[in-house]
C-alpha positions, 0 to 999 in steps of 0.5 A: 807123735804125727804117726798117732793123731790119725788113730787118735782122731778115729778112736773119738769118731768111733766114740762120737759115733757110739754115743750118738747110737745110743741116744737114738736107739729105741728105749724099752717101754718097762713101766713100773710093777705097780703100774703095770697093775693100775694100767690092768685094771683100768682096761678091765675088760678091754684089755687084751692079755697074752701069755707068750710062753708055750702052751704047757706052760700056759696050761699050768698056771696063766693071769685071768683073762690071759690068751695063749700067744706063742707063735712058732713062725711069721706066717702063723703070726700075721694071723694071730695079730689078725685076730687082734684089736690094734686099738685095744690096750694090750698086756704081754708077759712070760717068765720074765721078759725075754719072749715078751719083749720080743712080742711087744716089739713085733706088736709095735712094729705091726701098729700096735700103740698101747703095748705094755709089759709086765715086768719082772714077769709071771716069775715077780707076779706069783712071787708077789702073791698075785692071782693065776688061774692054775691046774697045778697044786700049791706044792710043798708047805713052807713047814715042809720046806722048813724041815728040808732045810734041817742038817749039818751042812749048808744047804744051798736052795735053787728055785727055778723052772725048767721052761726059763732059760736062764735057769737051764744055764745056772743048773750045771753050775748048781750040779757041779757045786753038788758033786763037788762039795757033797760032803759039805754041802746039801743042795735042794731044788724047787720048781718054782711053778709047781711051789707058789705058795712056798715061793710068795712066802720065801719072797722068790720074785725072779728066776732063778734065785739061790738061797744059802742056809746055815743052821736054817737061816739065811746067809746068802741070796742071789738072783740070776745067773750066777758065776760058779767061783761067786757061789763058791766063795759065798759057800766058803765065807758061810763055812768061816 
């Protein structure tokens, strides 16, 4: 028993330790949808919006008012800061909140105080049915979509976007459930950015999702990246 308590004793500091690291970590300042909203239009014209995604994807579709903030290196950074107003409230956002969370802390951290998020990002936003300036048309009709989904398979839908991250992690899982269950299964995909009128009637609020039809209804829905073996027994319970 003597040979176990110097172990025991290092396996609670170790917990003590990580316990403690956590209650101090910094928290991530996400306020809520509707927050982010109210905050937007009481800054009205003195808010400060910047769109942290690529210029491309800026171009295609951008929150009115919204500036293009992608910064490739520190050096271009400081300078784009400069530009800046420190004391202005300022609104950040990208697909969802990967690269704006990155540039929230890095305004933070150069003196930034009212930084604020949109959360969920311009994927929640368009999802929603909020406004975007856009160069890109409306895309396919929620008819048009309704009759894609017409077969005798089931139809497994993925709407995503080539610029987001997680869904270039779900797309080879998605084309190997193609491959695999062709004689059963019709996949469809839909970029979401170049369809936001179908995504706001579908109710798509974040990238990716999957939808699961059998004879045009829904049975089965996910967010996120999801493991090929969960998709796999959702398609077999649809089957049943």
């Amino acid at each position: 028993m003597k040979t176990f308590k110097p172990l025991l004793a290092l396996v609670w500091l170790l917990v003590a330790h990580t316990a403690l690291l956590a209650q101090t970590a910094p928290k991530r300042d996400l306020v809520s949808f509707e927050e982010f909203e109210g905050r937007l239009a009481k800054a009205g014209k003195n808010a400060q919006i910047l769109d942290a995604r690529l210029p491309e994807e800026y171009a295609q579709n951008h929150l009115e008012g919204a500036t293009s903030f992608s910064v490739a290196d520190e050096a271009d950074f400081s300078k784009a800061i400069a530009r800046l107003d420190k004391s202005k409230p300022t609104f950040i956002y990208s697909i969802a909140n990967g690269r704006s969370g990155k540039l929230a802390k890095d305004l933070r951290d150069n003196g930034f105080k009212d930084v604020t998020e949109l959360p969920g990002g311009l994927s929640k936003w368009i999802g929603l049915g909020k406004p975007v300036v856009s160069t890109v048309g409306p895309g396919l009709s929620l008819s048009d979509y309704q009759a894609s989904l017409k077969s005798e398979k089931l139809v497994l839908v993925d709407f995503g976007s080539k610029y987001c991250g997680s869904c270039k992690r779900l797309a080879p899982i998605v084309d190997s459930i193609k491959n695999e269950q062709a004689s059963t299964v019709k996949v469809i995909n839909i970029e979401a950015y170049n369809n936001k009128a179908l995504t706001k009637e579908i109710g798509v609020t974040a990238l990716p999702t999957l939808i699961l039809y059998r004879g045009n209804q829904v049975v089965w829905k996910k967010s996120g990246v999801t493991p090929k073996g969960e998709i796999e027994r959702a398609l077999a319970a649809a089957n049943l």
